[in-house]
C-alpha positions in Angstrom: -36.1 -3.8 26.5 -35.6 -3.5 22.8 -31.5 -4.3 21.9 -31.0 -1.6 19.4 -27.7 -3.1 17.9 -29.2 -6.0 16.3 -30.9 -3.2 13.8 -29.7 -1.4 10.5 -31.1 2.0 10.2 -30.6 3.7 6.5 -30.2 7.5 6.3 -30.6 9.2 2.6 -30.5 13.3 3.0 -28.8 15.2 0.0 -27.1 17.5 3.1 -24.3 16.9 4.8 -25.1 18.4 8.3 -28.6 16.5 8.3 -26.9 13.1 8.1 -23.9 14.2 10.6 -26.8 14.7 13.1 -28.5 11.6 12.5 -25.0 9.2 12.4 -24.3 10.8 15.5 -28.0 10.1 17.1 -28.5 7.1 16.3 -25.1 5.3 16.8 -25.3 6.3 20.6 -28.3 4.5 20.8 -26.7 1.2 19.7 -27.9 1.4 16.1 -25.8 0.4 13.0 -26.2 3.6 10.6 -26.1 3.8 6.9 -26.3 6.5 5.1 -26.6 7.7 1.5 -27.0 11.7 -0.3 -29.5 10.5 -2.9 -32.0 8.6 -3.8 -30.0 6.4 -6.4 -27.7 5.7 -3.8 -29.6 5.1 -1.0 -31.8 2.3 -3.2 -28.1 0.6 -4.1 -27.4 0.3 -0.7 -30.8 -1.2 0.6 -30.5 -3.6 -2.0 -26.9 -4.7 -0.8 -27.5 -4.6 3.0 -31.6 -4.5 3.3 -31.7 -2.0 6.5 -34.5 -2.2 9.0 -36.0 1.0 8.6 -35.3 3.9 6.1 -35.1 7.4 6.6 -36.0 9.4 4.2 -35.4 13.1 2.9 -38.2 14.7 0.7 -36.1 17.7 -1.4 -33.4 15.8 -3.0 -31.8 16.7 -6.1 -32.6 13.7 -9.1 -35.0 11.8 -7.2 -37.1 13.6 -4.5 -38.3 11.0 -1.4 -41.2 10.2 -2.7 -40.0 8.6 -5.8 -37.1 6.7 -3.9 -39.4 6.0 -2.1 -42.0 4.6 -4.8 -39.1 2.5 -6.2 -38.0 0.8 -3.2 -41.6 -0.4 -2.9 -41.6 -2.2 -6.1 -38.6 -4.2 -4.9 -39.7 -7.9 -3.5 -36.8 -7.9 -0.8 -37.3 -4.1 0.1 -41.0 -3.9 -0.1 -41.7 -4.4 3.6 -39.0 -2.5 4.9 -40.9 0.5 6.7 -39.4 4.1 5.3 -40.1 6.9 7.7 -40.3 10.6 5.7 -38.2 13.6 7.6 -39.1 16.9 5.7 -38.9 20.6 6.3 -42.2 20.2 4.0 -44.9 19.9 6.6 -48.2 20.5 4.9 -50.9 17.9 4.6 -50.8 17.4 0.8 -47.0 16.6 1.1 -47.8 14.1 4.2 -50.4 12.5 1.7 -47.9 12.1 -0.8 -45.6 10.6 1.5 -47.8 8.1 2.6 -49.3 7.5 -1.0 -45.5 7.0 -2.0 -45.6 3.9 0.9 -44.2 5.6 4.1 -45.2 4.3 7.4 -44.7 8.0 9.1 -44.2 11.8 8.3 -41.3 13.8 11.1 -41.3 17.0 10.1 -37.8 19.6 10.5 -36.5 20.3 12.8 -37.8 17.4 14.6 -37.1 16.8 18.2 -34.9 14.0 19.0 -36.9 11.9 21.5 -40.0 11.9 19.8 -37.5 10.3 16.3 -36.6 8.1 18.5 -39.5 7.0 20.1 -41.3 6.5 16.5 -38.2 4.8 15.2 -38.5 2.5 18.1 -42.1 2.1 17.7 -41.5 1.0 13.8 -38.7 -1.4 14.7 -41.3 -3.0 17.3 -43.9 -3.2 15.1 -41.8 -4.4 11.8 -40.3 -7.0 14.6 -43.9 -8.7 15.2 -44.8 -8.3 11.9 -41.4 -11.1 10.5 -42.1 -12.9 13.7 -46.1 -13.3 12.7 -45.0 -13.8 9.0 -42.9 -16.4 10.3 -45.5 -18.3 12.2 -48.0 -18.1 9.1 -45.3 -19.6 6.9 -44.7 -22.6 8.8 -48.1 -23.0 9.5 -49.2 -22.9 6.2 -46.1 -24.9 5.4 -47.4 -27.5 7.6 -51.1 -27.4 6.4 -49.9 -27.4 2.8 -47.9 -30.7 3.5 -51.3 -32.0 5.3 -53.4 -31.6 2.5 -51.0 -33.3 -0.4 -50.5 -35.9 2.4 -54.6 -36.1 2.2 -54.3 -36.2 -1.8 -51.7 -39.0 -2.1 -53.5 -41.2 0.4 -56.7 -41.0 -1.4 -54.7 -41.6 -4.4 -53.3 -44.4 -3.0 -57.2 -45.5 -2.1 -57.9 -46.7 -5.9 -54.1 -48.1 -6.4 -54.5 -50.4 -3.6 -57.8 -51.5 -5.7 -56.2 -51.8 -9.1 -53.4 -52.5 -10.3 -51.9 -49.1 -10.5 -48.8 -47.5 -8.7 -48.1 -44.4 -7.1 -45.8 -43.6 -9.7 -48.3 -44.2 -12.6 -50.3 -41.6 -10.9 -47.5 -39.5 -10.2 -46.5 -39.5 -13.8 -50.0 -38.5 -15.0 -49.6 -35.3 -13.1 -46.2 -34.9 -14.8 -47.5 -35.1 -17.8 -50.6 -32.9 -17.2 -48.7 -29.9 -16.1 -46.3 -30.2 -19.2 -49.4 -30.5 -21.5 -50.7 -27.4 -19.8 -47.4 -25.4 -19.5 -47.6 -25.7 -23.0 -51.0 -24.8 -23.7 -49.6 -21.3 -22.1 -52.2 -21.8 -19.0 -52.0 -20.2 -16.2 -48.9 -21.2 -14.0 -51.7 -21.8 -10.9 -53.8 -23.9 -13.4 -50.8 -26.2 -13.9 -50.0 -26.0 -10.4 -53.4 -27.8 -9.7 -53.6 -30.4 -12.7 -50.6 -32.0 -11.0 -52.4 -32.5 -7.5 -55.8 -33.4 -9.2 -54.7 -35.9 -11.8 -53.2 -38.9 -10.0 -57.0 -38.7 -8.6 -58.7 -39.6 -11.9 -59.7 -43.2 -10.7 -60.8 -42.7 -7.4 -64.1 -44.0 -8.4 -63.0 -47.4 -8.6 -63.1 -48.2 -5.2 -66.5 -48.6 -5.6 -66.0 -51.2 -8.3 -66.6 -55.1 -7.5 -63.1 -57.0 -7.7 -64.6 -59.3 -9.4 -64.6 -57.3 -12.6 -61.8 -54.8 -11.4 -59.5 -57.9 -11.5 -61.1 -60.1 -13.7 -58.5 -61.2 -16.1 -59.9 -61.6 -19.4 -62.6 -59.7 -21.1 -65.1 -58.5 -19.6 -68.9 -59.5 -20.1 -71.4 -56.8 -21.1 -73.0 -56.2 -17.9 -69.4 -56.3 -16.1 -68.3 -53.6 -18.9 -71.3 -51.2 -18.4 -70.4 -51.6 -14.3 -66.7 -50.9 -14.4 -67.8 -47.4 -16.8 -70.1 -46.4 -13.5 -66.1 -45.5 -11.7 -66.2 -42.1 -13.5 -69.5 -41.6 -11.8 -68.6 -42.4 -8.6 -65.1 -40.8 -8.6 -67.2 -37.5 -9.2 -69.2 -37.9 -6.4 -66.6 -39.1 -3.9 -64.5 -35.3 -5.2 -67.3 -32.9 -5.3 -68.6 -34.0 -1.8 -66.7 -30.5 -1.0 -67.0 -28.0 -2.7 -65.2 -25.5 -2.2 -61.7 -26.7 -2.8 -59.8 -26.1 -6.2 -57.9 -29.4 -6.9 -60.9 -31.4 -6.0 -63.3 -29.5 -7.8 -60.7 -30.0 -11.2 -60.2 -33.3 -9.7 -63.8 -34.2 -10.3 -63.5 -32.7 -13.8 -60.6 -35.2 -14.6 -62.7 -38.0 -12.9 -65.6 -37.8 -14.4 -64.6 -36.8 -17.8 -60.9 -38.9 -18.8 -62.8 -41.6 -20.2 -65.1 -39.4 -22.8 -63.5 -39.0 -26.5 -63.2 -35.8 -28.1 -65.5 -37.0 -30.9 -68.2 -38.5 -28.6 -67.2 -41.7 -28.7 -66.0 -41.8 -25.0 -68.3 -42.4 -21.4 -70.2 -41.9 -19.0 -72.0 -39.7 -21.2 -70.8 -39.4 -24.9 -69.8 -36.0 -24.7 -68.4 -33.9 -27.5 -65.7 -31.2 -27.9 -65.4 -28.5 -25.7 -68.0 -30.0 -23.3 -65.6 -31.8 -22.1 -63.6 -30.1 -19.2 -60.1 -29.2 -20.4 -58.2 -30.7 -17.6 -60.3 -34.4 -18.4 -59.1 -33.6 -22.2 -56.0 -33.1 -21.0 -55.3 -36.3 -18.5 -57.1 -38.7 -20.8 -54.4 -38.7 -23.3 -51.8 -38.6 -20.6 -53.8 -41.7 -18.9 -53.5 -43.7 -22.0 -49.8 -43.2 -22.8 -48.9 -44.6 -19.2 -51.6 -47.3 -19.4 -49.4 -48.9 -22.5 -46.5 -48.2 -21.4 -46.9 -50.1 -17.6 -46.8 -53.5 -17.5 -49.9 -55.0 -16.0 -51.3 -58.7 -15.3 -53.5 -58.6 -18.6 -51.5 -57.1 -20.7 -47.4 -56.4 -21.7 -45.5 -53.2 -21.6 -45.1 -51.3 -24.7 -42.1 -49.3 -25.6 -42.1 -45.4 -25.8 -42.0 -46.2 -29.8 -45.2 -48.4 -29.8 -47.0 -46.6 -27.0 -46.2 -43.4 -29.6 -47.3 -45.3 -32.8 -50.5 -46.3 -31.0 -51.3 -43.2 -30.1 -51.0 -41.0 -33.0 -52.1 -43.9 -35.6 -54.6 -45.6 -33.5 -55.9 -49.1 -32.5 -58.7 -51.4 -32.0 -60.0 -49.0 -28.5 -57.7 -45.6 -29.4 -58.2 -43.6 -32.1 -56.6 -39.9 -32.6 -60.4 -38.3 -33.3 -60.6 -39.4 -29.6 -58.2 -36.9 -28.1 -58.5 -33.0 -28.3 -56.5 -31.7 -31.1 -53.9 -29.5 -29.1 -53.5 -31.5 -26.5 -52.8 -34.2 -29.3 -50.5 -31.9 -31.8 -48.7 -31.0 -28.1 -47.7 -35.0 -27.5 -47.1 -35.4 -30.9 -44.2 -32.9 -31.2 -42.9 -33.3 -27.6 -43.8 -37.2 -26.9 -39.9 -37.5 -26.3 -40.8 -35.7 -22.9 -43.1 -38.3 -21.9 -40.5 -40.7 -22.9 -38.3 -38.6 -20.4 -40.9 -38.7 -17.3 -41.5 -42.7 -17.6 -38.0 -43.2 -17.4 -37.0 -41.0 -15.0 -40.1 -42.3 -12.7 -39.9 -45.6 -13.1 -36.2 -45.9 -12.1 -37.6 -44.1 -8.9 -40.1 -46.8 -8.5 -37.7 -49.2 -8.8 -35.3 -48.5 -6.3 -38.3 -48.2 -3.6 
C-alpha cells in the first residue's frame, strides 16, 4: 500500500471554496497540502518546496492554467513534476490545450472524489517508478561512464609504459586542449571530448621497436622513417571502432599531431585545414609539454624558454608549423599553460 504522507500535493485555484474542499480531501488521506490562488504564486511555491504533483485550475485571473502551467515546465527542477488540470471547462479543445501546455491529466468540475483520488494516486505511482528508474539509469551510466575513461587511461597508459612519458604529461595535453578549444568558442561537448582523446595521441608507439623508441642519440634514417610510422598505427589501433566519438577524434589527434600547418609535418605532408582541428590543436599542446618534461635525451626547459621556442622557433619548431589561432591563442594566454604544468607536476610528484 502506497504511504500517502511521504507526498506534497500543490493546490492553485483563484477560489476560495475550491481549495477548502481540496485541503480538506486530501489531508485525510495522509497528504501534505499546499496551496496557492494564482498562478504567480503557486510557481513561487513549487520552486521553494518542489511538490509531488500539482493541481491545477484553468480560469484564473493573471495567468490562466495553462500558462502556469507552460512556465513551470521550463523550470529544470519543476519540469518533471506531473500537473494534473481541474476545470469546469470540459471540451476537447481545452483538454488539448491542457495537455499541449504539459499536463499529465484533465478532471473536469465537479469532479467526483474517488475517481481524484484514484488518478492522483495513479500519478504519484507512476512519478514514483519514474525517480526510482531515473535513479537506476544514473548510476548505471555513472558506472559505465567510469568504465570507459578507466578503458581510456589504461590505453593511455599502454604507450607511456613504452616511452618515456607520464600519465601526467598526457593528462596535461588534455588540459591544454580543452582550454585551446574553450577558447576557440567550440562547442562545450567538443571540448568535453579533446580532453579524453588527447592523452591518446601516441598510442601508435606501441608498435615501435625499442630499439629506436629508446635509442638515445639520433636516430639513423631508416630508424627516423620507422618511429614516423606511430601516427599510422595509432590510427588504426583508434578507428578499429567506429562508432565511438573520442576515439574517432582520438584517431584524428593520432594520426595528424605530427603534420605542420604549412606542410612540413608527417605521415603525409598535409597542409592547412586538411588537417583535423583537434590534431592542430594537440600538436602545439604536445610540443610545449615535450620541452618542458625532463627526459633521458634531453633537459627540461622553463615555461620562459619552452615559450621563446615556441613562438620564435628552432632547429625542428617553427611558428608556420602551427595553425595560426591556435598559435595567437598560446601566445596571449601561454601563462595558462605555465599554470597547468605546475599545478600537474606538483601532483605527479607527490604520487
Amino acid at each position: 500500500m502506497m504511504e500517502k504522507k511521504n507526498y506534497t500535493i500543490l493546490a492553485v485555484d483563484d477560489t476560495a471554496e475550491n481549495l477548502g474542499l481540496l485541503e480538506t480531501l486530501l489531508e485525510k488521506q495522509h497528504y501534505l497540502v499546499l496551496v496557492a490562488t494564482n498562478g504567480e504564486r503557486g510557481l513561487e511555491i513549487a520552486r521553494k518546496q518542489r511538490p509531488d504533483i500539482i493541481l491545477l485550475d484553468v480560469m484564473m485571473p493573471g495567468w490562466d492554467g495553462f500558462e502556469t502551467a507552460r512556465r513551470m515546465k521550463k523550470e529544470p527542477d519543476l519540469s518533471s513534476i506531473p500537473i494534473l488540470f481541474l476545470s469546469a471547462l470540459d471540451d476537447t479543445g481545452s483538454k488539448v490545450k491542457g495537455f499541449d501546455a504539459g499536463g499529465v491529466d484533465y478532471v473536469a468540475k465537479p469532479f467526483q472524489q474517488q475517481e481524484l483520488l484514484a488518478r492522483i494516486k495513479t500519478h504519484l505511482e507512476l512519478g514514483k517508478l519514474r525517480n526510482n528508474l531515473s535513479q537506476q539509469v544514473e548510476r548505471k551510466t555513472e558506472e559505465l561512464t567510469r568504465f570507459y575513461e578507466d578503458s581510456l587511461h589504461l590505453l593511455s597508459m599502454v604507450s607511456e609504459f613504452r616511452d618515456y612519458e607520464t600519465s601526467l604529461h598526457n593528462k596535461r595535453l588534455g588540459e591544454y586542449a580543452k582550454f585551446i578549444a574553450q577558447k576557440m568558442d567550440l562547442p562545450s561537448d567538443v571540448a568535453d571530448l579533446i580532453v579524453m582523446a588527447a592523452p591518446l595521441h601516441d598510442v601508435g608507439k606501441i608498435g615501435i621497436p625499442d630499439s629506436i623508441l629508446h635509442k638515445q642519440g639520433p636516430l639513423e634514417p631508416e630508424q627516423w622513417e620507422t618511429m614516423k610510422t606511430h601516427p599510422i598505427i595509432g590510427r588504426r589501433i583508434l578507428r578499429s571502432i567506429n562508432n565511438n566519438r573520442v576515439l574517432l577524434m582520438a584517431a584524428d589527434i593520432a594520426e595528424g599531431h605530427h603534420e605542420a600547418y604549412d606542410g612540413s609535418g608527417y605521415p603525409y605532408g598535409l597542409k592547412g585545414d586538411d588537417i583535423p582541428l583537434a590534431a592542430r590543436i594537440t600538436s602545439l599542446c604536445d610540443i610545449y609539454d615535450a620541452l618542458r618534461s625532463e627526459r633521458p635525451y634531453k633537459k627540461s626547459f622553463s615555461h620562459d624558454e619552452s615559450f621563446d621556442i615556441i613562438i620564435n622557433g628552432d632547429r625542428r619548431t617553427k611558428p608556420e608549423h602551427f595553425d595560426p589561432i591556435v598559435f595567437s591563442i598560446f601566445k596571449k594566454h601561454h601563462n595558462a599553460f605555465d599554470e597547468i604544468f605546475e599545478r600537474m607536476r606538483e601532483t605527479e610528484d607527490h604520487e
